[in-house]
VMD Tcl script that builds the backbone (N, CA, C; Angstrom):
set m [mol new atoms 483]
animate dup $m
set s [atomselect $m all]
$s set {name element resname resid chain x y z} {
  {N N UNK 1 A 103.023 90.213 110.363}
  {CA C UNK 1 A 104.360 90.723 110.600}
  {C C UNK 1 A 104.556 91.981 109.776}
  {N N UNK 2 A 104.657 93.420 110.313}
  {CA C UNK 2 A 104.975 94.260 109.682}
  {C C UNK 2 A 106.678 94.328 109.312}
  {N N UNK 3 A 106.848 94.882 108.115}
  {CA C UNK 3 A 108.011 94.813 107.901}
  {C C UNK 3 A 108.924 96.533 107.136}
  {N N UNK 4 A 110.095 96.721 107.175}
  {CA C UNK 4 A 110.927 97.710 106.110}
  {C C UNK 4 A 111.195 96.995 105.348}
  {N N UNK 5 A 111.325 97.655 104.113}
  {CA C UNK 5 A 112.173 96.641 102.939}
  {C C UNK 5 A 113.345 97.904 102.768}
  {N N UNK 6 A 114.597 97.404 102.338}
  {CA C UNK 6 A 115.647 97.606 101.804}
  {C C UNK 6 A 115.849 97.507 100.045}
  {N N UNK 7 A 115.203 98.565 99.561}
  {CA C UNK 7 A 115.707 98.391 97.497}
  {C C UNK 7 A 117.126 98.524 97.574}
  {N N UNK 8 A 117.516 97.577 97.188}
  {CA C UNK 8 A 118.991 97.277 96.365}
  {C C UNK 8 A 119.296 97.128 95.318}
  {N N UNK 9 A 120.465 97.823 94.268}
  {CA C UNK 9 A 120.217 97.719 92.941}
  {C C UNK 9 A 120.232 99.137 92.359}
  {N N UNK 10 A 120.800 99.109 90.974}
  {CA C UNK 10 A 120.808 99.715 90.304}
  {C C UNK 10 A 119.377 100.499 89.487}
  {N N UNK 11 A 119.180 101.967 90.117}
  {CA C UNK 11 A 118.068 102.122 89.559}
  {C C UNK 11 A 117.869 102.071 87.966}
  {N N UNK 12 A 118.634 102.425 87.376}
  {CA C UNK 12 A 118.406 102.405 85.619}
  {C C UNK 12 A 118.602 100.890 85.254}
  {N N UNK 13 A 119.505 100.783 85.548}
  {CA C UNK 13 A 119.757 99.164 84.848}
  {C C UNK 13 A 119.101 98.243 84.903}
  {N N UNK 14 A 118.216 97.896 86.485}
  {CA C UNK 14 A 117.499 96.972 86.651}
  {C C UNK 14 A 116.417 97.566 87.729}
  {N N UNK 15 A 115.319 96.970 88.015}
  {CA C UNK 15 A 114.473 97.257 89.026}
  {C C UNK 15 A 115.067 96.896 90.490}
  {N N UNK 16 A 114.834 97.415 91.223}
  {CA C UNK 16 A 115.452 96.898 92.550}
  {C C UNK 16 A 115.304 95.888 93.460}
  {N N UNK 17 A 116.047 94.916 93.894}
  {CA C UNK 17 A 115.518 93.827 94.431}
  {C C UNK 17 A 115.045 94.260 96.119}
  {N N UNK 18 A 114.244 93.896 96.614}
  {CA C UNK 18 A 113.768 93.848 97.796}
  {C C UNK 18 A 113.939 93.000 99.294}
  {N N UNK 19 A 114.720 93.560 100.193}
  {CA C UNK 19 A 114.691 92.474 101.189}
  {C C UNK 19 A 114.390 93.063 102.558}
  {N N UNK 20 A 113.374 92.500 103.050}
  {CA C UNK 20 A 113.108 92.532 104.155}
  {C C UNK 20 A 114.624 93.362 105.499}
  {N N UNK 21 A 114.232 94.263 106.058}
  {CA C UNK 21 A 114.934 94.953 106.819}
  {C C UNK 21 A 115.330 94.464 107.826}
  {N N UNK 22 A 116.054 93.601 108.287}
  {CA C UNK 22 A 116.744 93.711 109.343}
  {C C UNK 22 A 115.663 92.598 110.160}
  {N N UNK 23 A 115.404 91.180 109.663}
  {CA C UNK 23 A 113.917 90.672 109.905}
  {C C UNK 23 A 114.496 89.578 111.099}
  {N N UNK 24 A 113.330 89.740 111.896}
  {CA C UNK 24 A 113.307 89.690 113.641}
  {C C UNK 24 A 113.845 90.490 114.302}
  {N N UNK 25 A 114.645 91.434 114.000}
  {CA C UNK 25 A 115.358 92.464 115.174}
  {C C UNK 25 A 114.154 93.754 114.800}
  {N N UNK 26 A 114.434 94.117 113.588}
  {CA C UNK 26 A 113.709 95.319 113.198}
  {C C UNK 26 A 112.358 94.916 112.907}
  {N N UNK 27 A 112.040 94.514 111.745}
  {CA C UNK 27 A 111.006 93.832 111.299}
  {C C UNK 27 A 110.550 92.992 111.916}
  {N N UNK 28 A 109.419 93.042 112.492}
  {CA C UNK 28 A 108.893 92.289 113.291}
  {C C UNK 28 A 107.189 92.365 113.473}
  {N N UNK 29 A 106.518 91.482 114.383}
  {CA C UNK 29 A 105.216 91.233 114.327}
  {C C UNK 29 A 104.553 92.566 115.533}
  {N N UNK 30 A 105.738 93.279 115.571}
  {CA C UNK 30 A 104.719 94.805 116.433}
  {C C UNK 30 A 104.371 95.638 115.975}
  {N N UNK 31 A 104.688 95.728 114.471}
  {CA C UNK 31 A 104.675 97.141 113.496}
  {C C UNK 31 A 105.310 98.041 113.334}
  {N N UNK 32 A 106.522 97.907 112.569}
  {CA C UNK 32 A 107.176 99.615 112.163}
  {C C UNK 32 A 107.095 99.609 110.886}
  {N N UNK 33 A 107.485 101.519 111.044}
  {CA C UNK 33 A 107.219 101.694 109.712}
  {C C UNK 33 A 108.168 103.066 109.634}
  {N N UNK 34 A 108.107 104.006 108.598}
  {CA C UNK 34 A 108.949 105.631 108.428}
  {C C UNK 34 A 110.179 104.928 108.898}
  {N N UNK 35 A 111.263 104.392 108.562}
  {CA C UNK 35 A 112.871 104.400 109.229}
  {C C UNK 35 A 113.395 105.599 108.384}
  {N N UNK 36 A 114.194 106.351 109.005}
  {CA C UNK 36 A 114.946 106.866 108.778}
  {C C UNK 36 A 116.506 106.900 109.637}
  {N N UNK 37 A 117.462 107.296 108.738}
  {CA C UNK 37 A 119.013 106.666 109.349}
  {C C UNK 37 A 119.678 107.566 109.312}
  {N N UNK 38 A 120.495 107.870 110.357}
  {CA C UNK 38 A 121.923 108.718 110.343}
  {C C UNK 38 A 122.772 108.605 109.394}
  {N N UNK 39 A 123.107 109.679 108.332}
  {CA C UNK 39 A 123.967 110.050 107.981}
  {C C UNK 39 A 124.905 108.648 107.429}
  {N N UNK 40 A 125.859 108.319 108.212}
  {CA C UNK 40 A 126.465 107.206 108.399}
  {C C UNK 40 A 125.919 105.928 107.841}
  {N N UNK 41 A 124.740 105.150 108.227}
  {CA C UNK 41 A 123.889 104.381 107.677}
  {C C UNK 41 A 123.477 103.256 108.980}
  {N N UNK 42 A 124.793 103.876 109.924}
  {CA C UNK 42 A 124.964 102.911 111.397}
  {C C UNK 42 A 123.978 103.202 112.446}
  {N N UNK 43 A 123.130 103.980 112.428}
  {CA C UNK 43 A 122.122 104.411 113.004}
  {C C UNK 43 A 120.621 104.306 112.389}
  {N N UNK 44 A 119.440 103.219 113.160}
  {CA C UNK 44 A 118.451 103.623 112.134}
  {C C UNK 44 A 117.321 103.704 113.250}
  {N N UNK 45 A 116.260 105.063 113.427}
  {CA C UNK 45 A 115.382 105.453 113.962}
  {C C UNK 45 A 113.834 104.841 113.082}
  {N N UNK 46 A 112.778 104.225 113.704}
  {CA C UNK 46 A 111.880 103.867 113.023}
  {C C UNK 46 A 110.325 104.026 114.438}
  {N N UNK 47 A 109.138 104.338 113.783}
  {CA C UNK 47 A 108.528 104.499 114.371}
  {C C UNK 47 A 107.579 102.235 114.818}
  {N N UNK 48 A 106.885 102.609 115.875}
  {CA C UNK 48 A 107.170 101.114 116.398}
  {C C UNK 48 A 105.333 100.900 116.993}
  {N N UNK 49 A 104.909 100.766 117.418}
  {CA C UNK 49 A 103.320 100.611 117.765}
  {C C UNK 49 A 103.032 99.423 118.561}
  {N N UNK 50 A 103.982 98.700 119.879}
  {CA C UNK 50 A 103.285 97.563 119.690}
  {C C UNK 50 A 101.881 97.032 121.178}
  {N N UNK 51 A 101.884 98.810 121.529}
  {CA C UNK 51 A 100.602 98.503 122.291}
  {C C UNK 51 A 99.864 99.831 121.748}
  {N N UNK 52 A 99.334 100.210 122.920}
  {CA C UNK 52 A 98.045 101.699 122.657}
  {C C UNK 52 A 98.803 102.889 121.621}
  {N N UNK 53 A 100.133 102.704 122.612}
  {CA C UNK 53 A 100.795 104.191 122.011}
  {C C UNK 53 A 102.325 103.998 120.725}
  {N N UNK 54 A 102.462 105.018 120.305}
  {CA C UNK 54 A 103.213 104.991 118.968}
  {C C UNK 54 A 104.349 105.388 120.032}
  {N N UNK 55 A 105.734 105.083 119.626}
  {CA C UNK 55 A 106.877 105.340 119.743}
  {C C UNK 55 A 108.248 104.848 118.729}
  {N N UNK 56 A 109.257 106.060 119.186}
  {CA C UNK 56 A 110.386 106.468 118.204}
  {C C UNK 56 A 111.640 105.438 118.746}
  {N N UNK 57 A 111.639 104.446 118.192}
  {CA C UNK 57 A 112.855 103.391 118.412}
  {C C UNK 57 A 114.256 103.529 118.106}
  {N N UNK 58 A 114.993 103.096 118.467}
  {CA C UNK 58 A 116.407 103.301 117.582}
  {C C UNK 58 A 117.351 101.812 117.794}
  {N N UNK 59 A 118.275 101.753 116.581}
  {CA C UNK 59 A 118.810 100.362 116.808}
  {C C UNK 59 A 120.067 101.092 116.134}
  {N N UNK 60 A 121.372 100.281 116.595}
  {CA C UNK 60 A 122.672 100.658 116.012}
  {C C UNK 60 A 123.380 99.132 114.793}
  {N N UNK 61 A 123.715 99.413 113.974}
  {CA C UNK 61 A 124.649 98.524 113.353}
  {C C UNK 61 A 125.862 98.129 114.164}
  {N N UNK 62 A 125.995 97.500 114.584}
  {CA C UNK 62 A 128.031 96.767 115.163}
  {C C UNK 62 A 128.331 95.432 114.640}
  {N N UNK 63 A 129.218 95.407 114.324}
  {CA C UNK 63 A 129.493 94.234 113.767}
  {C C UNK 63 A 128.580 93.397 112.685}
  {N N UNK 64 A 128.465 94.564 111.992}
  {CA C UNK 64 A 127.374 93.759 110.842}
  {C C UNK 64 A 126.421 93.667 111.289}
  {N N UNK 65 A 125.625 93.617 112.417}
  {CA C UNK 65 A 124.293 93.429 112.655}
  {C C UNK 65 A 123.475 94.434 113.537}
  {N N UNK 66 A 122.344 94.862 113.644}
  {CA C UNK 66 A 121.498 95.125 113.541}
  {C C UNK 66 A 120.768 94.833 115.447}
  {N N UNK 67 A 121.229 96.352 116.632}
  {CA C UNK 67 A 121.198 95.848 117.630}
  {C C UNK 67 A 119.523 95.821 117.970}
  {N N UNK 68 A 119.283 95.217 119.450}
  {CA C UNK 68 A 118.082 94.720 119.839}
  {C C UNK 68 A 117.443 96.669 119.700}
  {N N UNK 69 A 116.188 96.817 119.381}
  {CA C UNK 69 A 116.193 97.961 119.217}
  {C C UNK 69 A 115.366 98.891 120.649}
  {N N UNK 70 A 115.784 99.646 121.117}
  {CA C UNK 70 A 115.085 100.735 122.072}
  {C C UNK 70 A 115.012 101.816 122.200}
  {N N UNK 71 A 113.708 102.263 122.926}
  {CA C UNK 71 A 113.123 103.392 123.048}
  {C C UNK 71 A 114.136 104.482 122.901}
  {N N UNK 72 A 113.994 105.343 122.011}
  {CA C UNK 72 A 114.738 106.482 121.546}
  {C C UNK 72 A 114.437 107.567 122.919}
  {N N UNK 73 A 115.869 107.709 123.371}
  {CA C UNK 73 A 115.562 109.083 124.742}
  {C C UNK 73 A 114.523 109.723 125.100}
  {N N UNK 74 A 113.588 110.475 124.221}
  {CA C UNK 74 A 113.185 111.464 124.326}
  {C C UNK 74 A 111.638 111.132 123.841}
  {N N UNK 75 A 111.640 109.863 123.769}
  {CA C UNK 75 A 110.145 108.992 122.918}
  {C C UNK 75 A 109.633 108.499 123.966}
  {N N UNK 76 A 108.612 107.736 124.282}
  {CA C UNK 76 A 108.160 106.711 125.149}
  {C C UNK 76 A 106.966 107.055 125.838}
  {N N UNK 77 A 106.628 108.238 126.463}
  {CA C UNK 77 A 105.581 108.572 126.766}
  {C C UNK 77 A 103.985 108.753 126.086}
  {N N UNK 78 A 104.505 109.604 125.260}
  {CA C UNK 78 A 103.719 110.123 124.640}
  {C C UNK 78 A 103.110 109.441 123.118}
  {N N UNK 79 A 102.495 109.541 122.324}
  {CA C UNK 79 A 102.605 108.918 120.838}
  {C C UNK 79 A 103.491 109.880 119.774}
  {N N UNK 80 A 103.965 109.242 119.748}
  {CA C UNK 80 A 105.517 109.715 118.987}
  {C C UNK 80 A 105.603 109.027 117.785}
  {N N UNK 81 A 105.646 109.229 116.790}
  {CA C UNK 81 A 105.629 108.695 115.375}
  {C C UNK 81 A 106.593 109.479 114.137}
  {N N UNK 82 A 106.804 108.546 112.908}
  {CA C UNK 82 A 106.911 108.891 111.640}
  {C C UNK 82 A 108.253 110.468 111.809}
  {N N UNK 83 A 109.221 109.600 112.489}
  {CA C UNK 83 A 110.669 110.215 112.500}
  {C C UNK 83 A 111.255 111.236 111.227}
  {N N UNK 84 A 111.840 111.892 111.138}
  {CA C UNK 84 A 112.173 112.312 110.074}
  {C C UNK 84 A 113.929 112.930 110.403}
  {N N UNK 85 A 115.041 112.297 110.095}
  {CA C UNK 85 A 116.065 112.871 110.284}
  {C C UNK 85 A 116.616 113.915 109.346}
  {N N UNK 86 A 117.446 114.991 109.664}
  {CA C UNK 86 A 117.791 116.163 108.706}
  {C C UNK 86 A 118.854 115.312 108.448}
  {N N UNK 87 A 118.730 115.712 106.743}
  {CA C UNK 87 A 120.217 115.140 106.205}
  {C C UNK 87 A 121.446 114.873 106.635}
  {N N UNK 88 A 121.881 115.896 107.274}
  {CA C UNK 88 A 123.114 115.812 107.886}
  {C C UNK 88 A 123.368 115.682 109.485}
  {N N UNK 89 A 122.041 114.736 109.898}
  {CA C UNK 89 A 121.906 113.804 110.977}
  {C C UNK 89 A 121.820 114.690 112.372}
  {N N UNK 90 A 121.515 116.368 112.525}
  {CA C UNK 90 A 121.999 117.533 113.343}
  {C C UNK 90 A 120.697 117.541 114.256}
  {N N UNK 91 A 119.005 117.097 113.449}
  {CA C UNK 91 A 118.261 117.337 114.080}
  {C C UNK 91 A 116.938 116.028 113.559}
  {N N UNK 92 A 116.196 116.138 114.443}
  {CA C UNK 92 A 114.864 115.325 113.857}
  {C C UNK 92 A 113.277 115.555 114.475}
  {N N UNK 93 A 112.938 116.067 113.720}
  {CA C UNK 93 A 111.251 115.906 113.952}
  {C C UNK 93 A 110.418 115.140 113.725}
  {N N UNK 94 A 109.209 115.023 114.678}
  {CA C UNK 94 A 108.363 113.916 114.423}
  {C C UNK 94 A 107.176 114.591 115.030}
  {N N UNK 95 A 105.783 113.700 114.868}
  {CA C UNK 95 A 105.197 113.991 115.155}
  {C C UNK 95 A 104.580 113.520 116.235}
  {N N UNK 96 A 104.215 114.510 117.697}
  {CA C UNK 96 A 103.490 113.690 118.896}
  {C C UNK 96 A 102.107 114.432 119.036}
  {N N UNK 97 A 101.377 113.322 119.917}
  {CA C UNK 97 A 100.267 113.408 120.614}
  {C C UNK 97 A 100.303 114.549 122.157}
  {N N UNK 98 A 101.793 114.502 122.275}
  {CA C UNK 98 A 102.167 115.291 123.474}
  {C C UNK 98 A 101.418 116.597 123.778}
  {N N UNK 99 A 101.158 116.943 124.852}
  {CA C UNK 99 A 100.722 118.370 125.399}
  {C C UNK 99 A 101.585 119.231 124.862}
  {N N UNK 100 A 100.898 120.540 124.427}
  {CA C UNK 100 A 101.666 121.665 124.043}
  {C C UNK 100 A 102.251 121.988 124.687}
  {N N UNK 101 A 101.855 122.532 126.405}
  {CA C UNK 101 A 102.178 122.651 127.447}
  {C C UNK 101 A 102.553 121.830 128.582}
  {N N UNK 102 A 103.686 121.765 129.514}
  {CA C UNK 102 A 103.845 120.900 130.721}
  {C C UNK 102 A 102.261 121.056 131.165}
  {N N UNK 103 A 102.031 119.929 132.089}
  {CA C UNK 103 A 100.893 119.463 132.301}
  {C C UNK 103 A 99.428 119.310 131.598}
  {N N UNK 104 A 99.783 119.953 130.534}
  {CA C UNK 104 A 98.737 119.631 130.117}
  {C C UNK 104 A 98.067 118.549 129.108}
  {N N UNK 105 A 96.775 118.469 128.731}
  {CA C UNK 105 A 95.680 117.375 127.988}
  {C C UNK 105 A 96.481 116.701 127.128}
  {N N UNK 106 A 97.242 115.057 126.305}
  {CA C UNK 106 A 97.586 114.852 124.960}
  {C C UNK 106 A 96.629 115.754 124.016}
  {N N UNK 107 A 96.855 115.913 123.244}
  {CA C UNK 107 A 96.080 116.423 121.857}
  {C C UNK 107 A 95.142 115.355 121.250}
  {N N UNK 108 A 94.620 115.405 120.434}
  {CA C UNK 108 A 93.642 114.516 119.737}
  {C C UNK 108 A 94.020 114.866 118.636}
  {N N UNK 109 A 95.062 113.938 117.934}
  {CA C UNK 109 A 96.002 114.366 116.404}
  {C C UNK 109 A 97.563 114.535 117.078}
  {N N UNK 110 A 97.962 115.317 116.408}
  {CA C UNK 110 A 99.299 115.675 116.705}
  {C C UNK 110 A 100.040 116.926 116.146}
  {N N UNK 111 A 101.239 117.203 116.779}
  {CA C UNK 111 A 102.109 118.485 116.248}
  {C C UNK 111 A 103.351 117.957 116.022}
  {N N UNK 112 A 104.002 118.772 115.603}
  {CA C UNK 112 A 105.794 118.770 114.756}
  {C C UNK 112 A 106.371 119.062 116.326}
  {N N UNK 113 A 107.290 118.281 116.930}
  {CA C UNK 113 A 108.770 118.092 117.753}
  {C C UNK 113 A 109.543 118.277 117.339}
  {N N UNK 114 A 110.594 119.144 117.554}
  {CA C UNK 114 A 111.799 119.026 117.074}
  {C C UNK 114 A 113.118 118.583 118.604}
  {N N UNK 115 A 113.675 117.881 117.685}
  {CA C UNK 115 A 114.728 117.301 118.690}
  {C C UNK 115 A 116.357 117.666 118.014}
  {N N UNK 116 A 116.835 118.399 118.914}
  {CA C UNK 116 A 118.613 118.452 118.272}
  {C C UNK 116 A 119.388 117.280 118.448}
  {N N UNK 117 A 120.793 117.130 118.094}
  {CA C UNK 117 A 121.668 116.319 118.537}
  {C C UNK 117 A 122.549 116.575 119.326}
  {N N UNK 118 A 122.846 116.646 120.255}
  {CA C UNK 118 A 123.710 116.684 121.585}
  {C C UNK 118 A 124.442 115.852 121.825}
  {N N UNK 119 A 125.360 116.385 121.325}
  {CA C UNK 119 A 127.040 114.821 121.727}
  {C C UNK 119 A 126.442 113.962 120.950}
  {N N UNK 120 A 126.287 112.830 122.208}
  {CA C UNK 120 A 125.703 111.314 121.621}
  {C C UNK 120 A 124.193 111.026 121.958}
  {N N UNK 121 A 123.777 112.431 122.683}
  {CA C UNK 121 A 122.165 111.826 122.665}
  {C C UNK 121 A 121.601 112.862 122.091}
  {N N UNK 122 A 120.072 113.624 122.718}
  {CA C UNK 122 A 119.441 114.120 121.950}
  {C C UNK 122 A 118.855 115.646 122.950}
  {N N UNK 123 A 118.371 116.177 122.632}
  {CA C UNK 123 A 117.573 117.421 123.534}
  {C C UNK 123 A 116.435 117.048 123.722}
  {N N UNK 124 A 115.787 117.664 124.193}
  {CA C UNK 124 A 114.708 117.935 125.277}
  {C C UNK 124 A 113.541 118.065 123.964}
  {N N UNK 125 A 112.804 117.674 123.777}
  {CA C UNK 125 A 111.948 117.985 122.517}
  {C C UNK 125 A 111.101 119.470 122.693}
  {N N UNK 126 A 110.937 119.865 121.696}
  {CA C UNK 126 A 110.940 121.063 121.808}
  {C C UNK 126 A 109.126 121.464 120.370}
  {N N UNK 127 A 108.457 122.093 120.465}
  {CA C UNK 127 A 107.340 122.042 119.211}
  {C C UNK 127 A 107.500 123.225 118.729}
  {N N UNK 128 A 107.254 122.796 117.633}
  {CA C UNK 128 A 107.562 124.123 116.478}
  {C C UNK 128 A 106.538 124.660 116.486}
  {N N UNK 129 A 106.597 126.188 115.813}
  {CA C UNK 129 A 105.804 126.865 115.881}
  {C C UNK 129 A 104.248 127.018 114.998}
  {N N UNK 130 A 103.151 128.279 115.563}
  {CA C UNK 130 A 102.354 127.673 115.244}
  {C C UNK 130 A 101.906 127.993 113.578}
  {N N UNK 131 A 103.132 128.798 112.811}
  {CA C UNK 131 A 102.682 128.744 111.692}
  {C C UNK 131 A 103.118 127.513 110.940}
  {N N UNK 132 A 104.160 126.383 111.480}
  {CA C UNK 132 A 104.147 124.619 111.310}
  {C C UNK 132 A 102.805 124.219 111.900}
  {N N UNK 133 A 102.403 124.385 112.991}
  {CA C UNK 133 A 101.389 123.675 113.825}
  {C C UNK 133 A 99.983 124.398 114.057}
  {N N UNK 134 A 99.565 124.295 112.843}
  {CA C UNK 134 A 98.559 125.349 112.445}
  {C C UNK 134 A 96.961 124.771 112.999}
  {N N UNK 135 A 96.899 123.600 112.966}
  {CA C UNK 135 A 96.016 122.590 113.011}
  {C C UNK 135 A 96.343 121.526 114.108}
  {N N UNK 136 A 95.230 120.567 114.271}
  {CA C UNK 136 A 95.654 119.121 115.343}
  {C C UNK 136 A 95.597 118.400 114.994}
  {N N UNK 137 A 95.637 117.985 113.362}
  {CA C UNK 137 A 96.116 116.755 112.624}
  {C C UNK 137 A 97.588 116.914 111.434}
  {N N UNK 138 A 98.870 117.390 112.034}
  {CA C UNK 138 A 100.221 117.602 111.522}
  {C C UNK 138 A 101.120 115.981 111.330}
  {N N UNK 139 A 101.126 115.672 110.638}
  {CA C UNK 139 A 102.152 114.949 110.433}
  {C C UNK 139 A 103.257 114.347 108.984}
  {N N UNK 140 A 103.671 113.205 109.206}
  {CA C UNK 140 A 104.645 112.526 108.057}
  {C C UNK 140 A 106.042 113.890 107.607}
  {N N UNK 141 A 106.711 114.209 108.478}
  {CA C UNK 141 A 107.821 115.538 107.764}
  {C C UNK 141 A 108.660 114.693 107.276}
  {N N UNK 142 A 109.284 115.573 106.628}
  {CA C UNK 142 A 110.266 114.881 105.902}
  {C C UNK 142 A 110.969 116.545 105.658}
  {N N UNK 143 A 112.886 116.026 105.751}
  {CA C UNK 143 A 113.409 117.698 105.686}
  {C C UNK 143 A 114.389 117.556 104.005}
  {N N UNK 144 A 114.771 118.354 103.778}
  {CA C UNK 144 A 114.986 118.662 101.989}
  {C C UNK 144 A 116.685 118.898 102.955}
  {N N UNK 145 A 117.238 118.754 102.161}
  {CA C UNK 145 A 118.854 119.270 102.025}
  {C C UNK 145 A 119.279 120.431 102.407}
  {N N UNK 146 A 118.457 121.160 101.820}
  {CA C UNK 146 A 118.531 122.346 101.900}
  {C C UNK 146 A 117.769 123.108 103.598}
  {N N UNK 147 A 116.837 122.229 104.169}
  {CA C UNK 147 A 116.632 122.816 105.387}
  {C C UNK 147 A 115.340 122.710 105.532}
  {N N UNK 148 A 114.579 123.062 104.366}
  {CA C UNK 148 A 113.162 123.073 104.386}
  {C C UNK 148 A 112.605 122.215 104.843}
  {N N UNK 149 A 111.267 122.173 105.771}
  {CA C UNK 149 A 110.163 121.580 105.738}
  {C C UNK 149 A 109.199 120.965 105.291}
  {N N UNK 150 A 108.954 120.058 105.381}
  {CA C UNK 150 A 107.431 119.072 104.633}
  {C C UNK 150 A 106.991 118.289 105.188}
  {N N UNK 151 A 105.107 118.079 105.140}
  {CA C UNK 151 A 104.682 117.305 106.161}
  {C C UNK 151 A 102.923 117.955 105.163}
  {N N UNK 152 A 102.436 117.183 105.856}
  {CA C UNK 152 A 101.408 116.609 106.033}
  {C C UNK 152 A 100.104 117.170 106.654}
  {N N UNK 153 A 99.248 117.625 106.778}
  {CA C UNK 153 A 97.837 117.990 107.636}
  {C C UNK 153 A 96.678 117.936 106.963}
  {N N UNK 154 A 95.871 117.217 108.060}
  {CA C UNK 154 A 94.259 117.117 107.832}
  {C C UNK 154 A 93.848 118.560 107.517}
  {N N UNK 155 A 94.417 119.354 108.249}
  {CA C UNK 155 A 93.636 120.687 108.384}
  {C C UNK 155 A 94.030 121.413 107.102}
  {N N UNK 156 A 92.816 122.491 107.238}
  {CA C UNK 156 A 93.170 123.509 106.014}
  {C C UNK 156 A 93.844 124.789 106.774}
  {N N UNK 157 A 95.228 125.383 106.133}
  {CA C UNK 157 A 95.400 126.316 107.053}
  {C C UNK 157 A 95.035 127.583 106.597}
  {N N UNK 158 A 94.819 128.552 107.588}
  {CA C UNK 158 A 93.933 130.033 106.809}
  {C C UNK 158 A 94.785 131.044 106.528}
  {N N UNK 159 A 95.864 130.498 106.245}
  {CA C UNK 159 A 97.533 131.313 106.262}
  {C C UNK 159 A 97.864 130.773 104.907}
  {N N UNK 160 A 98.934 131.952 104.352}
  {CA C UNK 160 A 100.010 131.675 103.297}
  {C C UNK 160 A 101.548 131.332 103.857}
  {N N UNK 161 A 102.252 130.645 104.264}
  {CA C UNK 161 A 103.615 130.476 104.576}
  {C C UNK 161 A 104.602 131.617 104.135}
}
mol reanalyze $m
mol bondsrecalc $m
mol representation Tube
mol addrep $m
């Protein structure tokens, strides 16, 4: 059973106690892992694995609990993984297996997606560019407060940023 844990607790005062995330709805025997949450805390996006391909889930809080969770809009096809929401909940990248191009080959590795927020759903995914996607092993982003970028690659890139 793969699981999220939730640290609760005061970081100085005491170590944090640990509890299992949201266990049988979220946590469960298909594998997730990277959650990241809206803003709010009522929204939580987590990456999910439970056949060939990786995909970007989403589940809502109502009423205290923790809904049945599904395929995030703009996820499902492709291998879609390791979510990363911008602080102030506006945008999110992740990383897919997806073709650079309509019709064309998955990749072997992956590149940076970026997805906006639109009303209540999401845009059209969109890949960043290739001084982000320098290489075909990009992943794990994570965005800073401030806007910036961070992530991850096998590759060495032959560039200075």
């Amino acid at each position: 059973m793969a699981s999220l844990f939730l640290a609760c607790g005061a970081v100085i005062a005491a170590p944090p106690q640990l509890h299992v995330f949201a266990p049988g709805t979220i946590s469960s025997a298909a594998g997730v892992d990277c959650a990241t949450f809206r803003p709010d805390g009522k929204t939580v996006f987590f990456h999910q694995q439970p056949w060939s391909i990786g995909m970007i889930m989403v589940s809502h809080k109502v009423d205290g609990h923790w809904s049945t969770p599904g395929i995030a809009s703009f996820s499902g096809t492709w291998s879609d993984h390791d979510p990363a929401l911008a602080p102030d909940g506006s945008f999110m990248v992740f990383p897919s297996n997806r073709p650079d191009a309509p019709g064309g080959a998955p990749l072997r590795g992956g590149h940076l997606w970026r997805v906006n927020r639109v009303g209540d759903g999401w845009s059209a995914p969109n890949r960043l560019p290739d001084t982000v996607n320098f290489g075909t092993y990009i992943f794990a982003p994570s965005i800073a407060a401030n806007g910036d970028l961070y992530f991850q690659s096998r590759d060495n890139p032959s560039h200075q940023f």
